[in-house]
C-alpha positions in Angstrom: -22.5 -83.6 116.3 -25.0 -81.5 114.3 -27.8 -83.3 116.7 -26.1 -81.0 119.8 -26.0 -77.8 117.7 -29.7 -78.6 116.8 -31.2 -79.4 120.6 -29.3 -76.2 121.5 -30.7 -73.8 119.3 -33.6 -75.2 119.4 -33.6 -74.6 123.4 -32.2 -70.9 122.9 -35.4 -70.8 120.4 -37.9 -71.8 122.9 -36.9 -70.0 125.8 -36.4 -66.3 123.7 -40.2 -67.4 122.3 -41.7 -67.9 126.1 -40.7 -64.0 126.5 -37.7 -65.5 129.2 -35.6 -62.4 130.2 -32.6 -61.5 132.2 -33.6 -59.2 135.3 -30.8 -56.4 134.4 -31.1 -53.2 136.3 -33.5 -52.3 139.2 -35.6 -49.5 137.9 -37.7 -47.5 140.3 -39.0 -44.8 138.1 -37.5 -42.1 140.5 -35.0 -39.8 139.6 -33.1 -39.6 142.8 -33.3 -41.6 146.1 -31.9 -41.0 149.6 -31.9 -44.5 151.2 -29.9 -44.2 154.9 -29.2 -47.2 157.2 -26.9 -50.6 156.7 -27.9 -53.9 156.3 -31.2 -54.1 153.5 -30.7 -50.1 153.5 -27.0 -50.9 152.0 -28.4 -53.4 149.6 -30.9 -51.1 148.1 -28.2 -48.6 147.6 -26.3 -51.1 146.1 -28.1 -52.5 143.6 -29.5 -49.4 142.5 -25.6 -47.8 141.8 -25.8 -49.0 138.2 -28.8 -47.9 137.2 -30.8 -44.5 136.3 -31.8 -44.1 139.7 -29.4 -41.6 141.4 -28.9 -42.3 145.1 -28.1 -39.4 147.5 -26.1 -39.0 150.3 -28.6 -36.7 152.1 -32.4 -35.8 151.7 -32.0 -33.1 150.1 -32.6 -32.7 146.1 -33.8 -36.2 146.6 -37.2 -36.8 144.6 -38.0 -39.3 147.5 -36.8 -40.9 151.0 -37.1 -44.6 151.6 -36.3 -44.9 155.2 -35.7 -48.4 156.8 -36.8 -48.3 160.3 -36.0 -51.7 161.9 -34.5 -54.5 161.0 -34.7 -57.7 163.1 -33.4 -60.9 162.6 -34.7 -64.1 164.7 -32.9 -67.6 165.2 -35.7 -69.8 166.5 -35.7 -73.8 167.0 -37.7 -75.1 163.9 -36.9 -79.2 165.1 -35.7 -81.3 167.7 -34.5 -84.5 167.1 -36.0 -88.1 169.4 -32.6 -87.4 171.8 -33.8 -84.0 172.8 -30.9 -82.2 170.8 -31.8 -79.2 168.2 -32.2 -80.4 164.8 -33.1 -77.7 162.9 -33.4 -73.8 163.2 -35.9 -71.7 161.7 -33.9 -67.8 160.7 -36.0 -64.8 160.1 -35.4 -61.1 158.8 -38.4 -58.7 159.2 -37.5 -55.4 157.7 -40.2 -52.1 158.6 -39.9 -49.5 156.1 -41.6 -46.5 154.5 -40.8 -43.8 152.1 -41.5 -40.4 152.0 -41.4 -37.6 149.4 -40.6 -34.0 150.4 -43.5 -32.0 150.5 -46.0 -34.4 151.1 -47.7 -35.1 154.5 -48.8 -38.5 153.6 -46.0 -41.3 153.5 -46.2 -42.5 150.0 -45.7 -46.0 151.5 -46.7 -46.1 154.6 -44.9 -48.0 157.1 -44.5 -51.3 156.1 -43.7 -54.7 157.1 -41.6 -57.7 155.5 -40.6 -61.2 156.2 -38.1 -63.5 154.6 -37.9 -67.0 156.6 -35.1 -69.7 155.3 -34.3 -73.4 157.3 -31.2 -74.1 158.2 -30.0 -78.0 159.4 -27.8 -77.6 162.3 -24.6 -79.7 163.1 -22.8 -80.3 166.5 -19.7 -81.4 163.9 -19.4 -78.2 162.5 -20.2 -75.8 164.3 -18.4 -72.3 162.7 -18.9 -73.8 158.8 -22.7 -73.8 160.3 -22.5 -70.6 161.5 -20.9 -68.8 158.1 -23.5 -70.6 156.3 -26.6 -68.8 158.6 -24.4 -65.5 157.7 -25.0 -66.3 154.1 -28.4 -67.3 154.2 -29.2 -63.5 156.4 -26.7 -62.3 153.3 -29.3 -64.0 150.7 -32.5 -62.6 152.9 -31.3 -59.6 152.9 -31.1 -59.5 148.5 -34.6 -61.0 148.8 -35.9 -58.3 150.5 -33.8 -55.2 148.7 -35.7 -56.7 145.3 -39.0 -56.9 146.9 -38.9 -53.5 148.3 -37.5 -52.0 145.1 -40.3 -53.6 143.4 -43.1 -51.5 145.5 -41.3 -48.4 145.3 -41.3 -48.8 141.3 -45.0 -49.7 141.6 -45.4 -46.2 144.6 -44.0 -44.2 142.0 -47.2 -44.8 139.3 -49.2 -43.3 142.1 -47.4 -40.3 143.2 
């Protein structure tokens, strides 16, 4: 019994000592943000509700504008199988995006592009449990590429 209490704390020990920490709240550095659009756009706003970062309705009194231009999804045939029938399908999100601060010419990122890609096994047996599962895995892409752009505009704002 005192063995299990050991090995745990001595794991809780070990991973506080490697510097392991939970992600907590998305900080950009900017006071305010105006972020329009849906999709990634929606997941920005999202996960930036609960932190320091204000997010505006409008542009105005916002410190900065991160615009998403395009967002495009793709559903391409990644494998076939020997009878000729689709195996598997390749999905992919590309997001376009820039932001902008008022009073500035310059974009302070200039549009740029994104790409998340994810596999997905497809299944003639189901084919709508298939089909809510590519939703999720778009859903998930989507996330992936809210963080990543979050993470430029935090490193953006050290240069403005």
């Amino acid at each position: 019994m005192w063995w299990s209490r050991a090995a745990a704390l001595a794991a809780v020990l070990l991973i506080t000592a490697c510097g392991f920490q939970l992600r907590g709240e998305t900080a950009t550095g900017l006071r305010s943000l105006h972020v329009p659009g849906g999709g990634v756009a929606h997941e920005i706003r999202r996960k930036l509700a609960g932190g320091p970062t204000r997010v505006l309705l409008t542009p105005e009194g916002a410190e900065a504008v991160l615009q998403v231009m395009s967002e495009n999804r793709d559903k391409g045939v990644a494998a076939i199988t020997g009878a000729g029938r689709v195996y598997e399908y390749r999905l992919t999100l590309v997001v376009r995006y820039r932001m902008t601060v008022p009073g500035r010419e310059e974009p302070v990122i200039a549009p740029t592009e994104t790409s998340a890609r994810r596999f997905i096994t497809y299944s003639e047996a189901a084919p709508i449990a298939k089909e809510a599962e590519e939703n999720l895995l778009f859903q998930d892409m989507q996330l992936e590429l809210a963080d990543r752009i979050l993470r430029q505009v935090s490193i953006a704002k050290r240069d403005m």
